[in-house]
VOVEX-950191 format. One line per field, with one value per residue (C-alpha): residue in three letters; x, y, z; residue number from 1. Coordinates in nm, 4 decimals. Each point is the difference from the previous one (the first is absolute). Layout:
residues N
aa <- [Ala|...]
u <- [X|...]
v <- [Y|...]
w <- [Z|...]
i <- [NUM|...]
END
This chain:
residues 463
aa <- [Unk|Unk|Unk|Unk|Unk|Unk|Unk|Unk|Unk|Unk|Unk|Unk|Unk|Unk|Unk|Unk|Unk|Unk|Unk|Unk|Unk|Unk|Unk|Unk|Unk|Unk|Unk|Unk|Unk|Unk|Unk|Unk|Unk|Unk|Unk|Unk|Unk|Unk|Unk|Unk|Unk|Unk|Unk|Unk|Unk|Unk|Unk|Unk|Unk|Unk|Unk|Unk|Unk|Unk|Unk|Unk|Unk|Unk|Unk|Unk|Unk|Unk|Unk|Unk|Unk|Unk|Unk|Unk|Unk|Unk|Unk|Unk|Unk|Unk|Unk|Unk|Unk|Unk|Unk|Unk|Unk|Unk|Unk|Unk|Unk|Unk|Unk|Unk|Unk|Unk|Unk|Unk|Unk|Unk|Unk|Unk|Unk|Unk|Unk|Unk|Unk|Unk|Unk|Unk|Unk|Unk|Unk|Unk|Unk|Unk|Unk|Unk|Unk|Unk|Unk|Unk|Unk|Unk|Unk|Unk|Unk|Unk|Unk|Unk|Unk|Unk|Unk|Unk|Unk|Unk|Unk|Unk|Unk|Unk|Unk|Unk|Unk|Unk|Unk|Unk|Unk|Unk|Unk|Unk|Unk|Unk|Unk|Unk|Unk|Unk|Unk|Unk|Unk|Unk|Unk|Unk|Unk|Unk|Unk|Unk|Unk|Unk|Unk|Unk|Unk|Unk|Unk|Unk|Unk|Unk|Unk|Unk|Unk|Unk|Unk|Unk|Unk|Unk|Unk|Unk|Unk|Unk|Unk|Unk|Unk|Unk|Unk|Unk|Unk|Unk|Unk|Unk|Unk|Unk|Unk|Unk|Unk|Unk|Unk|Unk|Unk|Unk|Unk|Unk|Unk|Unk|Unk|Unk|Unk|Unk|Unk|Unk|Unk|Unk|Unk|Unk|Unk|Unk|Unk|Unk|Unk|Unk|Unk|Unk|Unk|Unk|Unk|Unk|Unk|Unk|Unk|Unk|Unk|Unk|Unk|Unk|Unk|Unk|Unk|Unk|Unk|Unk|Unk|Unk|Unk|Unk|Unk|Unk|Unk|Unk|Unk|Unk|Unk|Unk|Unk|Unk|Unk|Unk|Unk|Unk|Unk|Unk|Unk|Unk|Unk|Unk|Unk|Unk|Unk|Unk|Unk|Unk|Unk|Unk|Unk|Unk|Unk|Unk|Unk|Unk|Unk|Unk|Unk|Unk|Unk|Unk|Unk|Unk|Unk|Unk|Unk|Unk|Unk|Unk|Unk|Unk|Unk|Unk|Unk|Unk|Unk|Unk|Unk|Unk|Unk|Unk|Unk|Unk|Unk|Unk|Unk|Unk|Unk|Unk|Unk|Unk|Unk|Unk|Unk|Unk|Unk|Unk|Unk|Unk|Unk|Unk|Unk|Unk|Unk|Unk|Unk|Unk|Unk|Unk|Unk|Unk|Unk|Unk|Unk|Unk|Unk|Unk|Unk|Unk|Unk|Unk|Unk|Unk|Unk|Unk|Unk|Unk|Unk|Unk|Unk|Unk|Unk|Unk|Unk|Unk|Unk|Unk|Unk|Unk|Unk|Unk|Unk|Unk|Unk|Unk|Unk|Unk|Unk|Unk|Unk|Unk|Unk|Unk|Unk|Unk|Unk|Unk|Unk|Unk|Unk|Unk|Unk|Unk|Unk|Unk|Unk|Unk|Unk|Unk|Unk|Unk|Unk|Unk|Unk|Unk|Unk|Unk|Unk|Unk|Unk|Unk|Unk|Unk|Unk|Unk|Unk|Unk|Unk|Unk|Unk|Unk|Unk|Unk|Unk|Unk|Unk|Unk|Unk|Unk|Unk|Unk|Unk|Unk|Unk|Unk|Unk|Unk|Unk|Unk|Unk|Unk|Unk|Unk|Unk|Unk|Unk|Unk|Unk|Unk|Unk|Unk|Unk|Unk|Unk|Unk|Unk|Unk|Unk|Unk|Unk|Unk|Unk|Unk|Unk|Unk|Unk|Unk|Unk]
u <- [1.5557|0.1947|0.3220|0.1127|0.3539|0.1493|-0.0039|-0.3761|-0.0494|0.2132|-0.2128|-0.3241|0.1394|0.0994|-0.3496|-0.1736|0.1319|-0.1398|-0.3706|0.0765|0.2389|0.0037|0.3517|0.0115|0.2843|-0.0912|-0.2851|-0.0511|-0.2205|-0.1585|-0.1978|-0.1447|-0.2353|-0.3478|0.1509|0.3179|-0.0015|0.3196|0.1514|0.1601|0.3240|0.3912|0.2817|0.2360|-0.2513|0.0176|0.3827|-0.0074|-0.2160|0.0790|0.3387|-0.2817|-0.1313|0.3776|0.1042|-0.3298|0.1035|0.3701|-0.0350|-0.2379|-0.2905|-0.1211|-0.1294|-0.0098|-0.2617|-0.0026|0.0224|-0.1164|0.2195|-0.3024|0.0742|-0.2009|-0.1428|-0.2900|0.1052|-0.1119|-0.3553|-0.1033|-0.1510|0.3480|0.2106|-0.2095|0.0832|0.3679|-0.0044|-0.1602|0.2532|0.3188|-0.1478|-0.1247|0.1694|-0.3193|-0.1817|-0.3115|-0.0214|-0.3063|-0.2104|-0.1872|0.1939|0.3276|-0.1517|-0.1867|0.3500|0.2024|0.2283|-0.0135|0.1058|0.2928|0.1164|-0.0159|0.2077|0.2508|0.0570|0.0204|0.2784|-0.2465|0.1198|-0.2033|-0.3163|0.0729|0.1259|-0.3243|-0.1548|0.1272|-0.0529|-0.3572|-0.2995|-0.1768|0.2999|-0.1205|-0.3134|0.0221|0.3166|-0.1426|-0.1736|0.3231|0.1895|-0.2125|0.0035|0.3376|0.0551|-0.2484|0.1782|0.3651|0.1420|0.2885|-0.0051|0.1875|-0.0146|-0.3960|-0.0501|0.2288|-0.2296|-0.3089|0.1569|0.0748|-0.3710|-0.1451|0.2336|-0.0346|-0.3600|-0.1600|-0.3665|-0.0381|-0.0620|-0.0495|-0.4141|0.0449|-0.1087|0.3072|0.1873|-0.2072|0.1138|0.4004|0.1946|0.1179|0.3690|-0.0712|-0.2092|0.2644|0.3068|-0.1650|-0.1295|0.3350|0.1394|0.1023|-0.1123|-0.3031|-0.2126|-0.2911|-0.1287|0.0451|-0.3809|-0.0991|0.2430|-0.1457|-0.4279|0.1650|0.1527|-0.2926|-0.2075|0.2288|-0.0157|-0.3551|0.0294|0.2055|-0.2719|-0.2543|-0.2816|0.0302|-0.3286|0.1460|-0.1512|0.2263|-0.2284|-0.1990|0.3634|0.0796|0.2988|0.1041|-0.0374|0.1839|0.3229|-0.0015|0.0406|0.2457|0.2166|-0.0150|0.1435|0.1896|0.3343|-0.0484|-0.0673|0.3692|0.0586|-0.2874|0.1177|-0.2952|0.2488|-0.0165|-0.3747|-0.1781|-0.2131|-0.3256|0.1016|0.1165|-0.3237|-0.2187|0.1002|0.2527|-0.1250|-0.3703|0.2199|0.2694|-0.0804|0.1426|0.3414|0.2478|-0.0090|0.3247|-0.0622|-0.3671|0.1254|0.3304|-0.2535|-0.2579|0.2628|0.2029|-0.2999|-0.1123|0.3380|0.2830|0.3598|-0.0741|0.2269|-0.1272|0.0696|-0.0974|0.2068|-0.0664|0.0282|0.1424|-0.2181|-0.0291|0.1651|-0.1653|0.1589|-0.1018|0.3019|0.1510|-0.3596|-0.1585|-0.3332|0.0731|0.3472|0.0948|0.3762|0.0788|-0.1270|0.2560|0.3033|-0.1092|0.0441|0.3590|0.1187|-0.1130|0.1610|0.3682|-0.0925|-0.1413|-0.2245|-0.3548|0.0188|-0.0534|0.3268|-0.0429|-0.0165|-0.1686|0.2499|-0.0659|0.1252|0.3008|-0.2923|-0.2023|-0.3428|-0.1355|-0.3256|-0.0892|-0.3816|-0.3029|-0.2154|-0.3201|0.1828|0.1496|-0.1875|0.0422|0.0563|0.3725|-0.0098|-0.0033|0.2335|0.2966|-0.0803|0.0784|0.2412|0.1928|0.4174|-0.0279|0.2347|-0.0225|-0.3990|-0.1837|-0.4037|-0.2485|-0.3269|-0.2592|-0.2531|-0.3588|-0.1782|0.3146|0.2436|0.2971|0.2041|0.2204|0.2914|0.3309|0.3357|0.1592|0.3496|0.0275|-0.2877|-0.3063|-0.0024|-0.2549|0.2423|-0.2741|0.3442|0.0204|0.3022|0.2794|0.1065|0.0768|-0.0544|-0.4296|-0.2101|-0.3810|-0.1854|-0.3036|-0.0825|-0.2853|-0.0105|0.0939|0.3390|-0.1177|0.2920|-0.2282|-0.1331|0.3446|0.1019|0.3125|0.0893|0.3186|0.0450|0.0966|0.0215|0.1735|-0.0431|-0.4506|0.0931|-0.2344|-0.2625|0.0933|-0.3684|-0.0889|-0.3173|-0.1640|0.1158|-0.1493|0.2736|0.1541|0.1856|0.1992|0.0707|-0.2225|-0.2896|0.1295|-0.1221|-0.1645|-0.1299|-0.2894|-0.0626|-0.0338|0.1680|0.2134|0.1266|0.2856|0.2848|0.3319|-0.0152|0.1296|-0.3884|-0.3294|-0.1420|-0.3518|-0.2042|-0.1925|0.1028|-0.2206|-0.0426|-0.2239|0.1705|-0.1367|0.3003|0.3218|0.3331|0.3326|0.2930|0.3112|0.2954|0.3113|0.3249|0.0213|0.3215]
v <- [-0.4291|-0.0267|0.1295|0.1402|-0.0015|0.2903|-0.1349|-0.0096|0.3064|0.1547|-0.2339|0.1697|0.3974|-0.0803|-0.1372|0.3039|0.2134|-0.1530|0.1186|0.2419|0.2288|0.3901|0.0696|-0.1611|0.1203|-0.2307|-0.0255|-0.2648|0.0364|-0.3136|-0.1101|0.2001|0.2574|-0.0621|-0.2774|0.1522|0.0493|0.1612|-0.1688|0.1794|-0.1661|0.0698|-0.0419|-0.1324|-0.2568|-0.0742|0.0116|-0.2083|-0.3020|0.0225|0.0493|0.0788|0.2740|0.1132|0.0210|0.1995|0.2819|0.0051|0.1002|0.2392|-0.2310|0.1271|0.3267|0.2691|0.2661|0.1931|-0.2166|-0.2967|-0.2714|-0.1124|-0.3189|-0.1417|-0.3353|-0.0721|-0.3080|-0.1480|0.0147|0.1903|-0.3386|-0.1595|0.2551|0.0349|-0.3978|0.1058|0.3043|-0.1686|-0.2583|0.2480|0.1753|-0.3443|-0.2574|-0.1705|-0.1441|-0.1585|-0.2814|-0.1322|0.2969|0.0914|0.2641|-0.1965|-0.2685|0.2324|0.1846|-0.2836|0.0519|0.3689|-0.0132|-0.2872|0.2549|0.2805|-0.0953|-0.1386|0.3522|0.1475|-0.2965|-0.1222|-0.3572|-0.1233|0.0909|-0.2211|-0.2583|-0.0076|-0.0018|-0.3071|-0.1901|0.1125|-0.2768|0.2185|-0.1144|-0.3688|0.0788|0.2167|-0.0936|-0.0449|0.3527|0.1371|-0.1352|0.0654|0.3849|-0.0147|-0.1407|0.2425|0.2965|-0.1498|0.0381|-0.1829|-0.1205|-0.3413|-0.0692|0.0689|-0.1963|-0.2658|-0.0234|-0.0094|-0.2675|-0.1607|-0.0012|-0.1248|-0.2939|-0.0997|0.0032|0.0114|-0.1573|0.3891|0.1453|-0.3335|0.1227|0.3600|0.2499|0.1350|-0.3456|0.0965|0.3377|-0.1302|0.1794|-0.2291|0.0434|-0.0849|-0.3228|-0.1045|0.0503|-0.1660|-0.3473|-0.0767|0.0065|-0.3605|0.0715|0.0488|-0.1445|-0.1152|-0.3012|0.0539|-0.0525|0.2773|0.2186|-0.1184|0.0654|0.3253|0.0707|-0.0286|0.2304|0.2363|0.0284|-0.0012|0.2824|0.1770|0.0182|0.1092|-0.0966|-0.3207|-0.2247|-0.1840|-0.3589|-0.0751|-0.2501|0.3064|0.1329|0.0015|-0.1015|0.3863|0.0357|-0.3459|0.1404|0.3216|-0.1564|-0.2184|0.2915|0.1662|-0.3024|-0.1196|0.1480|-0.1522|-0.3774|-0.0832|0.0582|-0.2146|-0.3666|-0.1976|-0.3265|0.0437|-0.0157|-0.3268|-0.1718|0.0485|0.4042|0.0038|-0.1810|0.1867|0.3291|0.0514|-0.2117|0.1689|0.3175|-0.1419|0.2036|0.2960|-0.1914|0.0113|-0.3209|-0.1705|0.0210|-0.1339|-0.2637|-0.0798|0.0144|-0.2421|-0.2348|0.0407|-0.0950|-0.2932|-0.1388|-0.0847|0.1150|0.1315|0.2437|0.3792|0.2724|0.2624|0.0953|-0.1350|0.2373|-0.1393|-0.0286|0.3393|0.0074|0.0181|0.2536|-0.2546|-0.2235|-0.2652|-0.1516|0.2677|0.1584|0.2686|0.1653|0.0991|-0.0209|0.3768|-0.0629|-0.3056|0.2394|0.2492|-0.2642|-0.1366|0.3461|0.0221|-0.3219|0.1571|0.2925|0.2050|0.3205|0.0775|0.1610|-0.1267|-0.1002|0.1308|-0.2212|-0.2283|-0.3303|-0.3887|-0.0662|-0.2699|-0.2116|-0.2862|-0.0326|-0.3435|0.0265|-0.2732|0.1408|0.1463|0.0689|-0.0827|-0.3178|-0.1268|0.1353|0.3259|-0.1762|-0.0030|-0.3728|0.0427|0.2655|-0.2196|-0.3095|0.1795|0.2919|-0.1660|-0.0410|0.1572|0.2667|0.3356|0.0904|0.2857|0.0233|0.2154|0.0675|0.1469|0.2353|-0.0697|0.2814|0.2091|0.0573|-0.0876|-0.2908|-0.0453|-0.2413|-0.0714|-0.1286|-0.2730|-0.0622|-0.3350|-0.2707|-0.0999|-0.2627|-0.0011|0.0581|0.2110|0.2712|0.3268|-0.0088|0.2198|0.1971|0.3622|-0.1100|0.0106|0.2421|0.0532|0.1904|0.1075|0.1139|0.0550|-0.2377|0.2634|0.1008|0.3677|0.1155|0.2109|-0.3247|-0.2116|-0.0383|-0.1862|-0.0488|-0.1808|-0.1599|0.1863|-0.1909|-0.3266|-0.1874|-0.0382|0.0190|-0.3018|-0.1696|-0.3770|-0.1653|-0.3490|-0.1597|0.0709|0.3438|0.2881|0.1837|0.0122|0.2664|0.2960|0.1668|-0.0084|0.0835|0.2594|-0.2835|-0.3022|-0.2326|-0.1562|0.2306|0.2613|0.2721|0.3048|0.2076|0.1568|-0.1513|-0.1622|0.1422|0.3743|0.1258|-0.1626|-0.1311|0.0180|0.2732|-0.2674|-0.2500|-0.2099|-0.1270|-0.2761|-0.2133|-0.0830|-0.2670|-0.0528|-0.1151|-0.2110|0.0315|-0.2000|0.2564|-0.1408|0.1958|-0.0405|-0.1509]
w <- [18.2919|-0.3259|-0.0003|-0.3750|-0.1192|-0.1202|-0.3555|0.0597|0.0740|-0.2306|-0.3024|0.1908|-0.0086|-0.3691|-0.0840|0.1364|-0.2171|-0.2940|0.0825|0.3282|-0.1182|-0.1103|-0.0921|-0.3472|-0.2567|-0.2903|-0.2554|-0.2360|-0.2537|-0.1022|-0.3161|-0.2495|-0.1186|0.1858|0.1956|0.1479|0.3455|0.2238|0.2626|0.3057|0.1415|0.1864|-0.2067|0.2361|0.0386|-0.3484|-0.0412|0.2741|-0.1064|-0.3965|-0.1919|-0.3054|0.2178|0.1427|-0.3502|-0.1180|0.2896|-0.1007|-0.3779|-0.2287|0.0197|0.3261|-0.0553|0.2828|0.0339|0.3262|0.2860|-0.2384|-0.1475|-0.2927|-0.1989|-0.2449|-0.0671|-0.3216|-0.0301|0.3367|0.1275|0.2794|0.2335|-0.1378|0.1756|0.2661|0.1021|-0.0705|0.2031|0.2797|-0.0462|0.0673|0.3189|0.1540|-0.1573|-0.0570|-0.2716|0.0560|-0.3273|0.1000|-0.0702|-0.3373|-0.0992|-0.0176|-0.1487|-0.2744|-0.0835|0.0352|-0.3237|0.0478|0.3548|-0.1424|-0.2479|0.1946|0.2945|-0.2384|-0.1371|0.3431|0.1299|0.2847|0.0009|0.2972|-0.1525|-0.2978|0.1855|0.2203|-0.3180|-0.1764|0.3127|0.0280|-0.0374|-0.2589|-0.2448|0.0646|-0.0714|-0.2707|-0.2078|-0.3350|0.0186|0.1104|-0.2850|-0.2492|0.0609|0.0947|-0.3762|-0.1303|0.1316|-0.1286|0.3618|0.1256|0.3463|-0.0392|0.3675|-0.0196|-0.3299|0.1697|0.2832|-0.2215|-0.2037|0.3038|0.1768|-0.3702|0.0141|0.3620|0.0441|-0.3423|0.0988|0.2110|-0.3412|-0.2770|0.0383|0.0174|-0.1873|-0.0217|-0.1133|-0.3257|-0.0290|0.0523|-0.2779|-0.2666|0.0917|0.3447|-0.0815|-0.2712|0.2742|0.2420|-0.2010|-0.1046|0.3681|0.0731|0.3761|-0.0582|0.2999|-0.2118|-0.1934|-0.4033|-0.0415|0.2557|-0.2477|-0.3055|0.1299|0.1269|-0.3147|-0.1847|0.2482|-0.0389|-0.3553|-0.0438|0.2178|-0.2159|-0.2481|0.1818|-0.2628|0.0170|0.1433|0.3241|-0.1293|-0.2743|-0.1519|-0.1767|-0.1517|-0.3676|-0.2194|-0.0016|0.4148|0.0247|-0.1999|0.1646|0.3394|-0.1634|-0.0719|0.3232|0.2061|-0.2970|0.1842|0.3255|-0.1834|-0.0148|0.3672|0.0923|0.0897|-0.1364|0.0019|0.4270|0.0196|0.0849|-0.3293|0.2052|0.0453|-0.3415|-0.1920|0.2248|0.0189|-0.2893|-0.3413|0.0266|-0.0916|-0.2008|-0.3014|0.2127|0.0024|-0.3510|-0.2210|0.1042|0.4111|-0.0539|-0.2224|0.2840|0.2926|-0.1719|-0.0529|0.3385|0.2076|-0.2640|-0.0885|0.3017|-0.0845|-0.3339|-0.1612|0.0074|-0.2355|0.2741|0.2697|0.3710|0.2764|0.3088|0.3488|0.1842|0.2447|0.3018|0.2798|0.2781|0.0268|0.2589|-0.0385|0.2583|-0.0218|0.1970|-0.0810|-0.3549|-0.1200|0.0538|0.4159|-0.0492|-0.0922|0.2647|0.2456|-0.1533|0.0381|0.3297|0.0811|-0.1102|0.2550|-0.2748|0.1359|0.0027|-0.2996|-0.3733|-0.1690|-0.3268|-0.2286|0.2047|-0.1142|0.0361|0.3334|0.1478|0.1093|-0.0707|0.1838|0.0834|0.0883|0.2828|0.1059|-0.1159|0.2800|-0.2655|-0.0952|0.2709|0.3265|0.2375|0.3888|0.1117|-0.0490|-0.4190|0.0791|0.1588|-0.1933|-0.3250|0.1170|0.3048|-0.0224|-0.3680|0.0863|-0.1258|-0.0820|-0.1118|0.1335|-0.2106|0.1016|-0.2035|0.1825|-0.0181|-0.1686|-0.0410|-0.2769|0.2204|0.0911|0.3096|0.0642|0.1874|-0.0776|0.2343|-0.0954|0.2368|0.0285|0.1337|0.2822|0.2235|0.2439|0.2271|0.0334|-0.1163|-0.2841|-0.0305|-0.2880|-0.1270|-0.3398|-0.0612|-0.0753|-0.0385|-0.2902|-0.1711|-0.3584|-0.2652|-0.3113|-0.2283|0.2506|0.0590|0.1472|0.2991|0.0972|0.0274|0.3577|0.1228|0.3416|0.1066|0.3639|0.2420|0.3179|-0.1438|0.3029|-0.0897|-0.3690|-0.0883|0.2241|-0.0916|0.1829|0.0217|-0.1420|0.3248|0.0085|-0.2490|0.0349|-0.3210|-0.1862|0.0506|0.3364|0.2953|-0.2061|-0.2892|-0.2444|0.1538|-0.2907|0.2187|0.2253|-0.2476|0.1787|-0.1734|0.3528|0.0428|0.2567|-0.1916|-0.3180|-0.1182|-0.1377|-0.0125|-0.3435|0.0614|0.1236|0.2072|0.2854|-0.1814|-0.3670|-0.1843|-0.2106|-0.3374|-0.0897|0.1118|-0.1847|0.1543|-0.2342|0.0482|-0.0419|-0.2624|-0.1018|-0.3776|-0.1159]
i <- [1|2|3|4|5|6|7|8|9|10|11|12|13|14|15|16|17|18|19|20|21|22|23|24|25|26|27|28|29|30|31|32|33|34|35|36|37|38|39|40|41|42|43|44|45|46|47|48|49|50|51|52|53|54|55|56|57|58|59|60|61|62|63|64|65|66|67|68|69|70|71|72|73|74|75|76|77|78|79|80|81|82|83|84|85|86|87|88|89|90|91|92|93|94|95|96|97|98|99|100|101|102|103|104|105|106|107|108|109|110|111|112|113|114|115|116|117|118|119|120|121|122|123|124|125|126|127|128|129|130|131|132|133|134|135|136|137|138|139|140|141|142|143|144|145|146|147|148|149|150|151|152|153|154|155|156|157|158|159|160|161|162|163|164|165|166|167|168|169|170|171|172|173|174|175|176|177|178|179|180|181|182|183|184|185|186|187|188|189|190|191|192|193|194|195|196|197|198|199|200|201|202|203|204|205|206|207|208|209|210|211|212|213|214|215|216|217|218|219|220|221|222|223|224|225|226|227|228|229|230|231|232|233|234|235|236|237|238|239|240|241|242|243|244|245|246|247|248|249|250|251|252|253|254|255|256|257|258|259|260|261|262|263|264|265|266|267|268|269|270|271|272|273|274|275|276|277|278|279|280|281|282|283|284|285|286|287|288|289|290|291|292|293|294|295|296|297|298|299|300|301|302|303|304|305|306|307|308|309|310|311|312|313|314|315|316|317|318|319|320|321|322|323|324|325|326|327|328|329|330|331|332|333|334|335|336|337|338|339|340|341|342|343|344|345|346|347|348|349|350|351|352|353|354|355|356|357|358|359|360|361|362|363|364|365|366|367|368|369|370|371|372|373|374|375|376|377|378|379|380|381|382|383|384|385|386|387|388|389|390|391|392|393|394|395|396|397|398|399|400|401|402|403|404|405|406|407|408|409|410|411|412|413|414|415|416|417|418|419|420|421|422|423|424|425|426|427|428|429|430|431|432|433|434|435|436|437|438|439|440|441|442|443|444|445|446|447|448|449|450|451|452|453|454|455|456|457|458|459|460|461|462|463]
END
């Protein structure tokens, strides 16, 4: 038997009304002409979950006719509001389903309007932004909306993982605004030639009557390709590509390029040192710092502010931490059996251990402000922690859990001895275990994970 709190069943009472009730005083009329449709609900359930809707009820804009409070609303649609009203009886709102996913920027704007923060918060953590970002953006610029946290977070998702969309169909529809912000981003994560073959598909798709095998294309086809990338050339760095990439993939096309970087590229990648007329973009620089393959500078930061006893929570901005992180092991490099572990990591003092999921988007780690030994003792301290996180740090999948039981804060094992990590068994490296016994939450959903790779960092206080 299952015994329900009383917040439980007053969440269940609440939700019946929203399809089981008779003793409606509000009607919403939704859409317009042949697709309006009216929508019964309570006002004090309304007031209640909306200041949008409390203020609608407290001036002229609520209308009253009989026992009827009737509002209007053309411009949402009726399956919109019908996610939205579902939403304020039950508090749910199921993102997987088609009809989310098929309204997605009408929903966004719509809840907006009505003040229902939660629903666009569940919304710009939702997966369908990952995998739909440059669709998203595009009609968000289309429509000339401005959501800077959304655009932000589409900006953000491009950046991060730009090979999810480099093929897509929708990487050739990316607005020219979008592309052009984008390529001059010194963080880009990807090689300049990838940019420059992408470039090019994405301006022969542009002019969509254009033959795909550019050996059949004329003078005239040549020049009008020329001047559809011509404002991205600039923000190109040829002068960072390798001579094979560039007399492979970029001479063939060099009549696309203006005189003077054709001429400065011929002559950079013939003569050493030579003096260059055009200007030479610096490296981009790559988000992946303290030479890790896992953890990106902005995980780095979150960590540094953890260190100082900062909360789960994002600062904001997210600021170059008070910490330098040496890394001492690669579990691809350097081997993944306790005795690589303390050969690298032992009497290092403090270390940070990242572990990268197999077959996940998620990494998982602990802080141990002492050392390593070997010393087969569980180590004392109220100063760890454990985590997880995404790669792109959405902020419903960052979990932080300090130590609560100081006494089994870190599980110090020997060479013969597994047991290595963080509590008895809340993260044990080699064991792969994620339970819940010293820590304050869990930070898996699993007792047990597969590790793809695994990081050591040697933990230094910047000067």
């Amino acid at each position: 038997m299952v015994c329900q709190t009383s917040s439980d069943i007053l969440l269940r009472d609440i939700s019946n009304l929203y399809d089981k009730a008779d003793d409606y005083n509000v009607k919403i009329q939704v859409g317009e002409d042949s697709k309006m449709e009216i929508f019964k609900a309570h006002s004090v359930i309304l007031r209640a979950r909306s200041n949008y809707f409390r203020s609608a009820f407290s001036s002229n804009w609520a209308k009253k006719e009989g026992d009827f409070y009737i509002l209007k609303k053309p411009n949402v649609t009726p399956i919109v509001f019908q996610i939205i009203l579902k939403y304020i009886y039950t508090g749910i709102v199921e993102l997987e389903t088609v009809n989310v996913e098929n309204n997605f920027i009408e929903l966004f704007l719509a809840a907006d309007e009505m003040n229902l923060c939660e629903i666009t918060e569940h919304l710009c953590n939702n997966h369908w932004i990952m995998q739909n970002s440059i669709k998203l953006f595009n009609t968000i610029s289309c429509r000339k909306v401005n959501f800077p946290k959304l655009k932000e977070l589409c900006y953000n998702t491009m950046i991060q993982t730009p090979k999810l969309y480099i093929n897509s169909d929708e990487f050739l529809g990316l607005d020219y605004e979008v592309l052009l912000t984008i390529i001059q981003l010194d963080n880009l994560e990807m090689k300049e030639i990838v940019i420059w073959e992408n470039l090019i598909k994405w301006g022969i798709a542009k002019n969509s009557t254009f033959n795909s095998d550019m050996t059949t294309w004329t003078i005239n086809e040549y020049e009008i390709l020329k001047e559809t990338i011509s404002p991205f050339i600039q923000h190109i760095r040829f002068f960072q590509m390798t001579p094979q990439e560039y007399y492979y993939k970029v001479h063939p096309l060099d009549k696309l390029l203006p005189k003077e970087i054709k001429e400065d590229l011929l002559l950079y990648f013939i003569v050493p040192d030579c003096k260059l007329t055009t200007k030479v973009l610096p490296l981009r620089k790559s988000q992946y710092v303290f030479d890790s393959f896992i953890l990106k500078r902005t995980h780095f930061n979150l960590i540094s502010y953890w260190i100082e006893n900062g909360q789960e929570l994002l600062p904001n901005p997210l600021e170059d931490g008070q910490y330098e992180f040496n890394l001492l092991l690669r579990g691809s490099r350097d081997g993944f059996e306790p005795k690589d572990f303390h050969l690298k990591c032992n009497n290092k003092g403090a270390t940070i251990v990242i572990i990268k999921l197999k077959n996940l988007d998620k990494m998982i780690g602990g802080y141990n402000p002492i050392k390593w030994s070997g010393s087969n003792k569980y180590l004392k301290t109220d100063k760890s922690f454990i985590f997880s996180f995404s790669n792109n740090l959405c902020s419903s999948k960052i979990k932080l859990s300090r130590v609560k039981n100081s006494g089994f804060a870190i599980s110090d094992g020997n060479i013969d001895r597994r047991y290595h990590g963080f509590g008895y068994g809340d993260l044990d490296i080699f064991e792969k275990s994620c339970k819940l016994e010293d820590y304050s939450i869990k930070i898996h959903d699993s007792e047990n994970f597969e590790i793809d790779d695994y990081e050591v960092f040697q933990v230094v206080k910047k000067e």
